[in-house]
KOLKOLRO-450531 format. One record per atom (N, C-alpha, C, O, CB): residue number from 1; residue in one letter; atom name; x, y, z. Coordinates in pm, whole numbers. Each point is the difference from the previous one (the first is absolute). Glycine has a CB too. Example, Ala and Ser with C-alpha at 12.3 -4.5 7.8 and 13.67 -1.06 7.14 Angstrom:
2
<r><resi>1</resi><resn>A</resn><name>N</name><c1>1319</c1><c2>-569</c2><c3>780</c3></r>
<r><resi>1</resi><resn>A</resn><name>CA</name><c1>-89</c1><c2>119</c2><c3>0</c3></r>
<r><resi>1</resi><resn>A</resn><name>C</name><c1>90</c1><c2>120</c2><c3>0</c3></r>
<r><resi>1</resi><resn>A</resn><name>O</name><c1>104</c1><c2>-2</c2><c3>66</c3></r>
<r><resi>1</resi><resn>A</resn><name>CB</name><c1>-293</c1><c2>-115</c2><c3>59</c3></r>
<r><resi>2</resi><resn>S</resn><name>N</name><c1>154</c1><c2>222</c2><c3>-197</c3></r>
<r><resi>2</resi><resn>S</resn><name>CA</name><c1>82</c1><c2>119</c2><c3>6</c3></r>
<r><resi>2</resi><resn>S</resn><name>C</name><c1>-77</c1><c2>109</c2><c3>73</c3></r>
<r><resi>2</resi><resn>S</resn><name>O</name><c1>51</c1><c2>111</c2><c3>17</c3></r>
<r><resi>2</resi><resn>S</resn><name>CB</name><c1>67</c1><c2>-174</c2><c3>-232</c3></r>
// end
This chain:
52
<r><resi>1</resi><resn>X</resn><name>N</name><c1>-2729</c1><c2>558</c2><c3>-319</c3></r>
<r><resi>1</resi><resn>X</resn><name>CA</name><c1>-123</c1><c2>19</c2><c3>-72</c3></r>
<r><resi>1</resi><resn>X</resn><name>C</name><c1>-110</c1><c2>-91</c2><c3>55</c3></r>
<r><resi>1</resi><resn>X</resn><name>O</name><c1>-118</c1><c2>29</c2><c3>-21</c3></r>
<r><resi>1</resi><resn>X</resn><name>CB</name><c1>248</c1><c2>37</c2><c3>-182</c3></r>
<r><resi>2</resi><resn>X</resn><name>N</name><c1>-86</c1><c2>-203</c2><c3>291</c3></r>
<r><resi>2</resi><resn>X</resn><name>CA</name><c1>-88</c1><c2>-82</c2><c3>38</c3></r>
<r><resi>2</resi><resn>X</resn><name>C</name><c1>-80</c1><c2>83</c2><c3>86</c3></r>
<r><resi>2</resi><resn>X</resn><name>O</name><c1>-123</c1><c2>5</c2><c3>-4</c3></r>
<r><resi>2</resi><resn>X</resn><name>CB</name><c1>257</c1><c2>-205</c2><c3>-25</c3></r>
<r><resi>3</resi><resn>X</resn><name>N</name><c1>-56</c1><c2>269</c2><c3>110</c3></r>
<r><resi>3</resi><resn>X</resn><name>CA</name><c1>-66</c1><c2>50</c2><c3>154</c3></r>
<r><resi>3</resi><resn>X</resn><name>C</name><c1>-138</c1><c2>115</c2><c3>-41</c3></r>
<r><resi>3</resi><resn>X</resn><name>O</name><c1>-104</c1><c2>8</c2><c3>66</c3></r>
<r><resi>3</resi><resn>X</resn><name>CB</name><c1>394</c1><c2>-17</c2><c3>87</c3></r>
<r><resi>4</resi><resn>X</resn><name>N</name><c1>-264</c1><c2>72</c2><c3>-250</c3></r>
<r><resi>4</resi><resn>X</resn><name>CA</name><c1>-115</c1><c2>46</c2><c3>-75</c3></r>
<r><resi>4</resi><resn>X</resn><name>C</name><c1>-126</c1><c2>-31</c2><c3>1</c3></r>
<r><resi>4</resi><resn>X</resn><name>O</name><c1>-99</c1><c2>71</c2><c3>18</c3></r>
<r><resi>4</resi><resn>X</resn><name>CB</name><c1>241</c1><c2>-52</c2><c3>-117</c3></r>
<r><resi>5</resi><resn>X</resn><name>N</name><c1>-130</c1><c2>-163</c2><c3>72</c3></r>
<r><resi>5</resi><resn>X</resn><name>CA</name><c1>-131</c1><c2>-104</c2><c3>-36</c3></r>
<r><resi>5</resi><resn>X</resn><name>C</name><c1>-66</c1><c2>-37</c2><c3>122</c3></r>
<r><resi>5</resi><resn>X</resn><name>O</name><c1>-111</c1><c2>-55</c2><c3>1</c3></r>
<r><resi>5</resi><resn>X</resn><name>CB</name><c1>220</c1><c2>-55</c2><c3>-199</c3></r>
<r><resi>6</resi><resn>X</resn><name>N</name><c1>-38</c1><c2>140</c2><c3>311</c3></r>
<r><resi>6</resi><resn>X</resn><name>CA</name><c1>-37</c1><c2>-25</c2><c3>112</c3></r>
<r><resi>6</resi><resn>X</resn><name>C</name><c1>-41</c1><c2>108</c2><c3>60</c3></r>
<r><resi>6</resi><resn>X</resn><name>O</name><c1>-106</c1><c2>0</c2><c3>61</c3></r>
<r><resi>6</resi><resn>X</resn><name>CB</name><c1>226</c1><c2>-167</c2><c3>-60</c3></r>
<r><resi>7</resi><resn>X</resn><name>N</name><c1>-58</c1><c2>252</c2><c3>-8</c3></r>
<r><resi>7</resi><resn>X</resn><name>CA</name><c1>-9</c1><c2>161</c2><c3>48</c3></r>
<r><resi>7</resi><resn>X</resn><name>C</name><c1>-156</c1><c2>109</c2><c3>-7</c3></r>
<r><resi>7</resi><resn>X</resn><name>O</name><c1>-70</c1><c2>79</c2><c3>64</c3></r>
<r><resi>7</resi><resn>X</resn><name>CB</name><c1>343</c1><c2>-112</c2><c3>-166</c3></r>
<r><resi>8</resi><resn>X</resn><name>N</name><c1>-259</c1><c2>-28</c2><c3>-11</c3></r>
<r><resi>8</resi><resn>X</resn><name>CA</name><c1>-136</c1><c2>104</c2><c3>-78</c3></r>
<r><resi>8</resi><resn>X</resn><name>C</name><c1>-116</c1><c2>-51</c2><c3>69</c3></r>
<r><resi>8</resi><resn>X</resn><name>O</name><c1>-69</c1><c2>50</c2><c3>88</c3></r>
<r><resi>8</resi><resn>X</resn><name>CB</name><c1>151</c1><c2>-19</c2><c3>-348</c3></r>
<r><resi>9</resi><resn>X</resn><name>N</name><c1>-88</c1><c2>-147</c2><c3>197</c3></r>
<r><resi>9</resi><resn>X</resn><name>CA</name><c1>-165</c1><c2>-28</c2><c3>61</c3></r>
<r><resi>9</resi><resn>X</resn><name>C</name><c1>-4</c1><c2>2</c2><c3>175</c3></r>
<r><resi>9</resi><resn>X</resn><name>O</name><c1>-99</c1><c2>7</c2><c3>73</c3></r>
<r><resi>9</resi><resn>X</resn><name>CB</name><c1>41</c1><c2>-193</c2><c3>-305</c3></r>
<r><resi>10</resi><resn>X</resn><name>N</name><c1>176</c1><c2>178</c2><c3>262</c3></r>
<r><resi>10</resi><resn>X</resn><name>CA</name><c1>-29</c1><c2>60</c2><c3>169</c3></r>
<r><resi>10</resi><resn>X</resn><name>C</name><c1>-13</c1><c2>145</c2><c3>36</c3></r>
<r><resi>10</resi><resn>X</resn><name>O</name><c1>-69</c1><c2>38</c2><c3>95</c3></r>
<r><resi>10</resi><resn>X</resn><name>CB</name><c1>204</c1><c2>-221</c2><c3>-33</c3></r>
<r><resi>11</resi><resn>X</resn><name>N</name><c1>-70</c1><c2>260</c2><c3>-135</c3></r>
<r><resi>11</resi><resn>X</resn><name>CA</name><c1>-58</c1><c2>166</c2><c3>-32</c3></r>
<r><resi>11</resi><resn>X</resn><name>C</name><c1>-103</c1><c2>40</c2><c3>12</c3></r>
<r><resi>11</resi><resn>X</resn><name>O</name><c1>-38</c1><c2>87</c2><c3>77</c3></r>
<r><resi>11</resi><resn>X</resn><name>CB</name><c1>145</c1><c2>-78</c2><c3>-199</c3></r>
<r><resi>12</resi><resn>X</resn><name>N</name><c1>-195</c1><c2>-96</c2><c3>7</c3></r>
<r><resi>12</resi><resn>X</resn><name>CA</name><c1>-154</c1><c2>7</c2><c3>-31</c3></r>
<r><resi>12</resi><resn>X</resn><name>C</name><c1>-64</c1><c2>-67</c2><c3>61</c3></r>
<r><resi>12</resi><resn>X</resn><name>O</name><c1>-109</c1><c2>52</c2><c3>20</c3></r>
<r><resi>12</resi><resn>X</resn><name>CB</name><c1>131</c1><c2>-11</c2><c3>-193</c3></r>
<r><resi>13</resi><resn>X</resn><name>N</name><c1>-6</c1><c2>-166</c2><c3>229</c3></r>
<r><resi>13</resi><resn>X</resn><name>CA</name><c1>-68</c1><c2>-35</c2><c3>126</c3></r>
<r><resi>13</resi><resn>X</resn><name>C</name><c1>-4</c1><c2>108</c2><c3>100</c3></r>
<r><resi>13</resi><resn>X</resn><name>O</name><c1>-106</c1><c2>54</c2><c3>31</c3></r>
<r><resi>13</resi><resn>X</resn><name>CB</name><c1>174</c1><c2>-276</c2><c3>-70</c3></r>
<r><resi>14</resi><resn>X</resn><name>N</name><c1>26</c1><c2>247</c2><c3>81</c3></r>
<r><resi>14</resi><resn>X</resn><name>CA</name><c1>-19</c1><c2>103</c2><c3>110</c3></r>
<r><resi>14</resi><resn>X</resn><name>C</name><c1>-27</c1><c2>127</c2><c3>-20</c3></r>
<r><resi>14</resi><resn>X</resn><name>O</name><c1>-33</c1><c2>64</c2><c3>99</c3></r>
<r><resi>14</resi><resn>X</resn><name>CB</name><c1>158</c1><c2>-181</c2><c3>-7</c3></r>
<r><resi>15</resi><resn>X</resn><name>N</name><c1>-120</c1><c2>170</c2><c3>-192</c3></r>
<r><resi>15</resi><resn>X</resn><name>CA</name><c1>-55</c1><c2>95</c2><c3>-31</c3></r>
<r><resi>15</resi><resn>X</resn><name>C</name><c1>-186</c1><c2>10</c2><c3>-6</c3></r>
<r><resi>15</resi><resn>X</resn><name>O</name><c1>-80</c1><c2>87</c2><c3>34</c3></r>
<r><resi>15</resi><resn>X</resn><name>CB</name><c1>337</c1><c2>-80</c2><c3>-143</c3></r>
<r><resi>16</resi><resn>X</resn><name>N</name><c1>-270</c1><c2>-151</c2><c3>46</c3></r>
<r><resi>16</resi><resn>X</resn><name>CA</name><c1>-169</c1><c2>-13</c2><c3>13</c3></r>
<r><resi>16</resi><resn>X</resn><name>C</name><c1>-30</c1><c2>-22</c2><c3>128</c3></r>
<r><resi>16</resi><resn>X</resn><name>O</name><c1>-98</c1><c2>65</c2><c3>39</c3></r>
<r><resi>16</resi><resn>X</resn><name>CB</name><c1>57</c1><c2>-163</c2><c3>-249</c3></r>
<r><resi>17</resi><resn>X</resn><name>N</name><c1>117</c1><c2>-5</c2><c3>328</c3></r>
<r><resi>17</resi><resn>X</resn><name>CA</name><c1>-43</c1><c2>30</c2><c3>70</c3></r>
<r><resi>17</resi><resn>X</resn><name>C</name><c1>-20</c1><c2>139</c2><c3>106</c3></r>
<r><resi>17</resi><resn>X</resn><name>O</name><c1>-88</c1><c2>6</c2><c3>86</c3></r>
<r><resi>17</resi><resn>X</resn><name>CB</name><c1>134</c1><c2>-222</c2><c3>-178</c3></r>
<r><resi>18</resi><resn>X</resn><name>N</name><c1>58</c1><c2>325</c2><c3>65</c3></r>
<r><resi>18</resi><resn>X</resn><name>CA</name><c1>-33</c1><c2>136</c2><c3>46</c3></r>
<r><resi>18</resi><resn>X</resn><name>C</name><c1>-131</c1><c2>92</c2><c3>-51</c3></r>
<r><resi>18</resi><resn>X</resn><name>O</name><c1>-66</c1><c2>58</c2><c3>86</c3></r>
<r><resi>18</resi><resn>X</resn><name>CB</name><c1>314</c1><c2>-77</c2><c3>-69</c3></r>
<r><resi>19</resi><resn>X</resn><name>N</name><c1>-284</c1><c2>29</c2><c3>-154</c3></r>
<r><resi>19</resi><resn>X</resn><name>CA</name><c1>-98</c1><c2>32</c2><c3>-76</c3></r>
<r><resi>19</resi><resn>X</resn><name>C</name><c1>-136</c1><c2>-98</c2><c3>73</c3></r>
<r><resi>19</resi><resn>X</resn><name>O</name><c1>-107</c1><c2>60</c2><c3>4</c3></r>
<r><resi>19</resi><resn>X</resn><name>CB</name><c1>291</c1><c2>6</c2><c3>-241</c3></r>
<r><resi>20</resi><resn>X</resn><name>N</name><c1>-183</c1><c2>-142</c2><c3>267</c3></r>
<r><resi>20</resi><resn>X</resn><name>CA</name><c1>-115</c1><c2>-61</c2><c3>39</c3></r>
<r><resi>20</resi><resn>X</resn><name>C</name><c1>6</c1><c2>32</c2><c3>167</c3></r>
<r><resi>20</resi><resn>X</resn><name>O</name><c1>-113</c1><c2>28</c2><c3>38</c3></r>
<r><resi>20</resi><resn>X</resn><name>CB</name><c1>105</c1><c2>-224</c2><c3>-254</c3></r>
<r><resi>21</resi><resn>X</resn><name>N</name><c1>76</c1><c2>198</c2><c3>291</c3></r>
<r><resi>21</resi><resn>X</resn><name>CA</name><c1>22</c1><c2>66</c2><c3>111</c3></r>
<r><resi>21</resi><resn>X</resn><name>C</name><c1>-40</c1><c2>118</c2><c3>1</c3></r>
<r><resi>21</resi><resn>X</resn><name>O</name><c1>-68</c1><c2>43</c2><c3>94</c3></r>
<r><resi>21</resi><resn>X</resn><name>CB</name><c1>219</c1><c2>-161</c2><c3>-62</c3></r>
<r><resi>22</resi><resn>X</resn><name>N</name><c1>-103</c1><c2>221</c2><c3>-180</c3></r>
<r><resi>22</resi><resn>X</resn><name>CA</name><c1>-52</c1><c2>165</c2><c3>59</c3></r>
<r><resi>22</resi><resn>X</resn><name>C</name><c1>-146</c1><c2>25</c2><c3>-43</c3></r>
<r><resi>22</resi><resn>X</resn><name>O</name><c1>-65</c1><c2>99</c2><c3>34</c3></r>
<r><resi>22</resi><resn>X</resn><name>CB</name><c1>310</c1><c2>18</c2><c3>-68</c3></r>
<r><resi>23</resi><resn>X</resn><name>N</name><c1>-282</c1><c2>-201</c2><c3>-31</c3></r>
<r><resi>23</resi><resn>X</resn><name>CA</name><c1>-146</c1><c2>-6</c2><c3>-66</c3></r>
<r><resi>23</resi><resn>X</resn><name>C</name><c1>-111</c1><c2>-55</c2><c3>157</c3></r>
<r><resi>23</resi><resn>X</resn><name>O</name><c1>-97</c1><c2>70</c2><c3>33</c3></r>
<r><resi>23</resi><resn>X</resn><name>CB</name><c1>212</c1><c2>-164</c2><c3>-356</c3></r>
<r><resi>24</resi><resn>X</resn><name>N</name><c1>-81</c1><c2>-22</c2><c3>391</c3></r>
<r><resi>24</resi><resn>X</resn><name>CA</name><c1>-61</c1><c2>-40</c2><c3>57</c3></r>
<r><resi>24</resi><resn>X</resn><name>C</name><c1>0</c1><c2>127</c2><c3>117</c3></r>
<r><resi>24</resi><resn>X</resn><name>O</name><c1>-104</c1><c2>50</c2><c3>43</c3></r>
<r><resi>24</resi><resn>X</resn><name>CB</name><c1>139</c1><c2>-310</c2><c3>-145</c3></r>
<r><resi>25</resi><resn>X</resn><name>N</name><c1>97</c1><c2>301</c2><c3>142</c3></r>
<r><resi>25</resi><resn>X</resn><name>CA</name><c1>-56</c1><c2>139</c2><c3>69</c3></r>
<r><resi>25</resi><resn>X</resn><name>C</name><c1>-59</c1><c2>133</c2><c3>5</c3></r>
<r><resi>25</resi><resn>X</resn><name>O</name><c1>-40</c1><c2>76</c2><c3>88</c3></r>
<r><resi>25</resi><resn>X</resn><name>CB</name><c1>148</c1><c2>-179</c2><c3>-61</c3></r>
<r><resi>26</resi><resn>X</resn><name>N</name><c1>-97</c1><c2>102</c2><c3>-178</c3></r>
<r><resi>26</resi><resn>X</resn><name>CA</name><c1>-108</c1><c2>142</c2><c3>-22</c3></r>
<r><resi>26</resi><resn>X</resn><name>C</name><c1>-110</c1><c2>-57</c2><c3>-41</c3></r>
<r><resi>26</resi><resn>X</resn><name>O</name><c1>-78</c1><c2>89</c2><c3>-34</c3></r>
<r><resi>26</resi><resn>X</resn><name>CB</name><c1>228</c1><c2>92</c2><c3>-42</c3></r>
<r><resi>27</resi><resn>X</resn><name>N</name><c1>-227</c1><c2>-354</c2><c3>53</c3></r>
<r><resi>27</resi><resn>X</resn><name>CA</name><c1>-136</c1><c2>-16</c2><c3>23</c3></r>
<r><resi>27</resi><resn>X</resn><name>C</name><c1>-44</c1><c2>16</c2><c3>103</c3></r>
<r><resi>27</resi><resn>X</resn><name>O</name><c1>-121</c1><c2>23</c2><c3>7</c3></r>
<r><resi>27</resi><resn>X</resn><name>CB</name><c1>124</c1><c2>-131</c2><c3>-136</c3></r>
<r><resi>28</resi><resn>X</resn><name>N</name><c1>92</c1><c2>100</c2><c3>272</c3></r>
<r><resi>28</resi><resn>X</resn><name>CA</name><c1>-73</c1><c2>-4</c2><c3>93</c3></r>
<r><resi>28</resi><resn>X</resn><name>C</name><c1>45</c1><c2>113</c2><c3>122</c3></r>
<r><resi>28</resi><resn>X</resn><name>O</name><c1>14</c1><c2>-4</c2><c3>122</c3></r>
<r><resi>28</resi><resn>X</resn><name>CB</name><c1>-60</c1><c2>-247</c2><c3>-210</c3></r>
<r><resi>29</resi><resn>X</resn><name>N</name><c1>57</c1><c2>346</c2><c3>-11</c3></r>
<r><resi>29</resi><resn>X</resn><name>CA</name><c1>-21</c1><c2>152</c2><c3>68</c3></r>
<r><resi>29</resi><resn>X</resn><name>C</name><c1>107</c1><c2>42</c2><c3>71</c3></r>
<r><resi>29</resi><resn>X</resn><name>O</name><c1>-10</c1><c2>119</c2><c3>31</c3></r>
<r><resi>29</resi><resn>X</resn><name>CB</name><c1>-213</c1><c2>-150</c2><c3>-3</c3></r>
<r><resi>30</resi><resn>X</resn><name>N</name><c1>363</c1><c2>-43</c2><c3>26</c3></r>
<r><resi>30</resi><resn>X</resn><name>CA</name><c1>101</c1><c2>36</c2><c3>89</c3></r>
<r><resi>30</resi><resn>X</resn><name>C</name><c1>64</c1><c2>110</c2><c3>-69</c3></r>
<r><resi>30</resi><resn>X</resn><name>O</name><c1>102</c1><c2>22</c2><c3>66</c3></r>
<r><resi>30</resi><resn>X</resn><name>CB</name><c1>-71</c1><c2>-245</c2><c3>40</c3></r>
<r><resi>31</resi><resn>X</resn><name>N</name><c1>-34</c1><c2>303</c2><c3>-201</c3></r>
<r><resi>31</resi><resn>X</resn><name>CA</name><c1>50</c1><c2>152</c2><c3>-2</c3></r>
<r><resi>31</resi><resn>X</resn><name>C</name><c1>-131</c1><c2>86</c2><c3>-9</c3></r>
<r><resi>31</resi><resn>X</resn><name>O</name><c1>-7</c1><c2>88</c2><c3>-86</c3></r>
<r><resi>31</resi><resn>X</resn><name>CB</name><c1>245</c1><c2>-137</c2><c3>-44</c3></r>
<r><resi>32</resi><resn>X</resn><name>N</name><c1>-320</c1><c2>32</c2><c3>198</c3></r>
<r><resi>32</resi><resn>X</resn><name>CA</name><c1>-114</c1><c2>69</c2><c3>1</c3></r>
<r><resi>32</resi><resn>X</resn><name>C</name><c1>14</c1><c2>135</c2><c3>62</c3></r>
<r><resi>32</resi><resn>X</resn><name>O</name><c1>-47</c1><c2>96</c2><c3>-62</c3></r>
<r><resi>32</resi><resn>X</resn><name>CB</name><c1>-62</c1><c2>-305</c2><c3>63</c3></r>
<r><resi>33</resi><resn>X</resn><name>N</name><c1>174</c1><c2>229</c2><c3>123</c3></r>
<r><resi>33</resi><resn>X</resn><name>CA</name><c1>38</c1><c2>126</c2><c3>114</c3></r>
<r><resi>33</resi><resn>X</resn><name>C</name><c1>92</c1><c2>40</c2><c3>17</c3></r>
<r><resi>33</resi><resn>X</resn><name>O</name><c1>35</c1><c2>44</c2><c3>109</c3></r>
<r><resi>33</resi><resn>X</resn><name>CB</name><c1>-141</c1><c2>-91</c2><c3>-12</c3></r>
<r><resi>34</resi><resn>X</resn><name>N</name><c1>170</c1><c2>45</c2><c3>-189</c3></r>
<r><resi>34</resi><resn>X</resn><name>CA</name><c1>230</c1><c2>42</c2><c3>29</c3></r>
<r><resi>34</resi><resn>X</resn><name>C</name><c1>-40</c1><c2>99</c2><c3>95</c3></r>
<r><resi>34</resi><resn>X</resn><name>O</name><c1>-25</c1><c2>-48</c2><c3>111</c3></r>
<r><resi>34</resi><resn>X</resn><name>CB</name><c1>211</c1><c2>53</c2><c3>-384</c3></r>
<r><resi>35</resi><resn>X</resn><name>N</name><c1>-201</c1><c2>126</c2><c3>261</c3></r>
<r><resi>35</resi><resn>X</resn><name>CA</name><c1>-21</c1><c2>75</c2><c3>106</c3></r>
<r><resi>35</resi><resn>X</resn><name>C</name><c1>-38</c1><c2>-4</c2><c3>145</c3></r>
<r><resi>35</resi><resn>X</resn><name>O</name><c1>63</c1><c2>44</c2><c3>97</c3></r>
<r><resi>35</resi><resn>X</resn><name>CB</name><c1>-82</c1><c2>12</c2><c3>-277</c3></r>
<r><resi>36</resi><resn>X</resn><name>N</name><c1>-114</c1><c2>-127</c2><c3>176</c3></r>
<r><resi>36</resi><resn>X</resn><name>CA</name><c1>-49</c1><c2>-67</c2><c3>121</c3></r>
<r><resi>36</resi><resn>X</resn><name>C</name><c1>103</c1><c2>-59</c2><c3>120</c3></r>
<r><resi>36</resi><resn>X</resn><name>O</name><c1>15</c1><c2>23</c2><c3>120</c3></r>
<r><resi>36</resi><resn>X</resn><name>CB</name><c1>-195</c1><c2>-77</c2><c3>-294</c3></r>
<r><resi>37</resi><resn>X</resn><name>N</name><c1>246</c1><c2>-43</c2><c3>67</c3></r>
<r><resi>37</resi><resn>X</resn><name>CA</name><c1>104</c1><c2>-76</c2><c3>101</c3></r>
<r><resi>37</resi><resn>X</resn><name>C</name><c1>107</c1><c2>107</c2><c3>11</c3></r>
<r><resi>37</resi><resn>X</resn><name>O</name><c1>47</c1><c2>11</c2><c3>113</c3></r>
<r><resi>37</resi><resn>X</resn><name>CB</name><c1>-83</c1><c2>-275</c2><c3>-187</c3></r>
<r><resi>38</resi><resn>X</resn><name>N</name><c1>82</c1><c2>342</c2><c3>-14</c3></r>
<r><resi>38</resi><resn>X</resn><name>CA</name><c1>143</c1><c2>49</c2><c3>55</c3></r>
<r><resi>38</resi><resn>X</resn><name>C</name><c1>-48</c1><c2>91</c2><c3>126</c3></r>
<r><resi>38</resi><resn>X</resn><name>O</name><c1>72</c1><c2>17</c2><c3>98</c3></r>
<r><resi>38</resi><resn>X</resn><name>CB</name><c1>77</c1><c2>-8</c2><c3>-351</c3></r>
<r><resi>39</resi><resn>X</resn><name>N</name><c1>-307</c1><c2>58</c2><c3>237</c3></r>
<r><resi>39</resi><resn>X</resn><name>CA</name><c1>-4</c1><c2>86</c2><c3>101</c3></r>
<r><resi>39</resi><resn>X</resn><name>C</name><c1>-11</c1><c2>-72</c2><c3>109</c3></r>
<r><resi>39</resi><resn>X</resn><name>O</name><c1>55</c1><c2>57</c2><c3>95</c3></r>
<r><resi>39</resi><resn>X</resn><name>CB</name><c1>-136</c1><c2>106</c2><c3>-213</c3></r>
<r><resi>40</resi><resn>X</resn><name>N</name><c1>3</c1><c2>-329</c2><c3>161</c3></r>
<r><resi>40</resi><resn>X</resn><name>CA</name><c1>34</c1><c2>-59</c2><c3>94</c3></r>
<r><resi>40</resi><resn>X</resn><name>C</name><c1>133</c1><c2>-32</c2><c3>51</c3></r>
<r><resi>40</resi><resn>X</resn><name>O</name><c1>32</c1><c2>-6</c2><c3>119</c3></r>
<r><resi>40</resi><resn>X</resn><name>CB</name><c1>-218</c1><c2>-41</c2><c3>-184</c3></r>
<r><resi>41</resi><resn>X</resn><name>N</name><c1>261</c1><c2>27</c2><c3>-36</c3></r>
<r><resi>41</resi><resn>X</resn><name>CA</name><c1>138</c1><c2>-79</c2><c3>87</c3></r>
<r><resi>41</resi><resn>X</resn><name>C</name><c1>66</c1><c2>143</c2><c3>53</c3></r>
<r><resi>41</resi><resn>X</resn><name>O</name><c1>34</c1><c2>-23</c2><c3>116</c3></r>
<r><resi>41</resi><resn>X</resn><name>CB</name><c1>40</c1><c2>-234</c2><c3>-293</c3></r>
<r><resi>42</resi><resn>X</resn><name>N</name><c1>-34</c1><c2>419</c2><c3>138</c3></r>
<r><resi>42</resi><resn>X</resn><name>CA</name><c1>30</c1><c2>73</c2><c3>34</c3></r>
<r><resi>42</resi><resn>X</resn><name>C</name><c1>-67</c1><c2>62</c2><c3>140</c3></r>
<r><resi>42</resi><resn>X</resn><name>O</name><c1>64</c1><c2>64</c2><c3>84</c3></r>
<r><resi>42</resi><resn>X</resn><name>CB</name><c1>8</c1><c2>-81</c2><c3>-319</c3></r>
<r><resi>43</resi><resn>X</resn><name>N</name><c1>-205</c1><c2>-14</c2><c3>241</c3></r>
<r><resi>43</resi><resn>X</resn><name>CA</name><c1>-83</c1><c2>83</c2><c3>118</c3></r>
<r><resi>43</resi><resn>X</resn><name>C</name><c1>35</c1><c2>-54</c2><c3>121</c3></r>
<r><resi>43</resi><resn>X</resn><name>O</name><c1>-44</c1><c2>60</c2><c3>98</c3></r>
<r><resi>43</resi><resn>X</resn><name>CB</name><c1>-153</c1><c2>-13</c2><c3>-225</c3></r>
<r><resi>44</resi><resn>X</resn><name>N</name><c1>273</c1><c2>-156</c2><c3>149</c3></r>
<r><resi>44</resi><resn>X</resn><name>CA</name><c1>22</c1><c2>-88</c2><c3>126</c3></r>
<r><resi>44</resi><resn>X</resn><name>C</name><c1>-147</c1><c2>-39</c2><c3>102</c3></r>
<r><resi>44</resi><resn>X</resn><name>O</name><c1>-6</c1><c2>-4</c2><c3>122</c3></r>
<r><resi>44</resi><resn>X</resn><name>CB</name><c1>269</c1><c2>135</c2><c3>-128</c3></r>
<r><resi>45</resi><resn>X</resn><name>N</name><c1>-352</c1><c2>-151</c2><c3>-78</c3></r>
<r><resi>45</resi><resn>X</resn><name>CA</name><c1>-105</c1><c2>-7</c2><c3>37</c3></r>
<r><resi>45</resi><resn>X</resn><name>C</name><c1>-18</c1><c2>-195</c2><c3>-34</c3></r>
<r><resi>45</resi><resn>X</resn><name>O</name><c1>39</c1><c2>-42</c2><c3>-109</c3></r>
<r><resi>45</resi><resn>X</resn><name>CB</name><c1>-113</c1><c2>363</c2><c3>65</c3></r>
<r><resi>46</resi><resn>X</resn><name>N</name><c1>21</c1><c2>-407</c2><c3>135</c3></r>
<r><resi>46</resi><resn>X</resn><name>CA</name><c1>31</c1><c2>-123</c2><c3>-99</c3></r>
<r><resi>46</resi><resn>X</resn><name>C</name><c1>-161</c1><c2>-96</c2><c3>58</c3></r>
<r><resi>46</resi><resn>X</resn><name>O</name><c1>-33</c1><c2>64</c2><c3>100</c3></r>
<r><resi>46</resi><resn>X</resn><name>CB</name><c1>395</c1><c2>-68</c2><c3>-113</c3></r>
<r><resi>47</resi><resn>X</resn><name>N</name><c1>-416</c1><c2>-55</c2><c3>3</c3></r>
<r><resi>47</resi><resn>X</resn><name>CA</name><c1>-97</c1><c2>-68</c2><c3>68</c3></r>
<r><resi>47</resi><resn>X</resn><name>C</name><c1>51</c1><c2>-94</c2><c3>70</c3></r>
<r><resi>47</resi><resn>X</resn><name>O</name><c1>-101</c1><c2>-51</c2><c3>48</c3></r>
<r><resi>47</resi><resn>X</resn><name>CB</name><c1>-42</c1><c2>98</c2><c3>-190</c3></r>
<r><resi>48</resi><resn>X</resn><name>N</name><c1>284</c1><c2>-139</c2><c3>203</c3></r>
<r><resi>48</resi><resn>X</resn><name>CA</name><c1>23</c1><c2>-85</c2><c3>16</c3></r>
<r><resi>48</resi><resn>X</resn><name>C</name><c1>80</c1><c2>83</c2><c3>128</c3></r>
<r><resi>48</resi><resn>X</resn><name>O</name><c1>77</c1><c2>93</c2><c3>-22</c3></r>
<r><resi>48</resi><resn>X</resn><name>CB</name><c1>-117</c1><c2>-260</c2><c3>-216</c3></r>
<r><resi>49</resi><resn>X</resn><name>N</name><c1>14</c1><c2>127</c2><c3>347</c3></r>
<r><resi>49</resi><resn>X</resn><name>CA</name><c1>31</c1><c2>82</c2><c3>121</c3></r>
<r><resi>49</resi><resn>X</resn><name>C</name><c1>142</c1><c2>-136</c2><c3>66</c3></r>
<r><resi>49</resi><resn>X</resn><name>O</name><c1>-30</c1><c2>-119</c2><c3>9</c3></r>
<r><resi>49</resi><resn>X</resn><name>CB</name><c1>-299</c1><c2>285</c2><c3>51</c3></r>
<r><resi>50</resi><resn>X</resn><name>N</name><c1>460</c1><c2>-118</c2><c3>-25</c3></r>
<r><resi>50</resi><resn>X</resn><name>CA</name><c1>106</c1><c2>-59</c2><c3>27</c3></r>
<r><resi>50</resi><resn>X</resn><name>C</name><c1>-54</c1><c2>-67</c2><c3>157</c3></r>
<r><resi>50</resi><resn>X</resn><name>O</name><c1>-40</c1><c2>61</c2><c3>99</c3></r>
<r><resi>50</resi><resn>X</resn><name>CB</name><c1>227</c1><c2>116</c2><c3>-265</c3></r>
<r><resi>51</resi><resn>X</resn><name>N</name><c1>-170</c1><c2>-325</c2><c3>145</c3></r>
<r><resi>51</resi><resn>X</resn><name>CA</name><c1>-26</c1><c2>-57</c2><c3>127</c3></r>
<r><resi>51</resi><resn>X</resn><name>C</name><c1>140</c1><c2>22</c2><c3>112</c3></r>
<r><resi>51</resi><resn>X</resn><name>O</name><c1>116</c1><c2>17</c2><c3>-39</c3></r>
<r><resi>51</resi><resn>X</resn><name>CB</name><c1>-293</c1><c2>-205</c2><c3>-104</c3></r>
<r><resi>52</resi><resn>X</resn><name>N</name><c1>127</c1><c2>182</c2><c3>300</c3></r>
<r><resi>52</resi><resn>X</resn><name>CA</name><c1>77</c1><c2>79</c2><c3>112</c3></r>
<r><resi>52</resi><resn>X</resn><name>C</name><c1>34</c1><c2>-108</c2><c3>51</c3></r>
<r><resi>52</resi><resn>X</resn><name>O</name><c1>69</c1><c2>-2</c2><c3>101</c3></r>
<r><resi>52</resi><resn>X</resn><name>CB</name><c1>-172</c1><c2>214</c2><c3>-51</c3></r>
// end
């Protein structure tokens, strides 16, 4: 029952810290284009040209 007391509030720590993680990424727009990108990574088209 001890391990409980220890358990939980590390749950909810980390749980807040995920919630504040997914918040900070939809303030700053990173699911803005789902489409966009999948059609980039599929087109084999890339801006970053493989050095020879």
């Amino acid at each position: 029952m001890n391990i409980l007391m220890i358990l939980i509030p590390i749950s909810l720590i980390l749980g807040g810290f995920g919630l504040l993680f997914f918040i900070f990424t939809v303030r700053t727009n990173q699911y803005e284009d789902p489409e966009g990108d999948a059609q980039r990574i599929l087109s084999g088209e890339y801006d970053d040209k493989p050095k020879q």
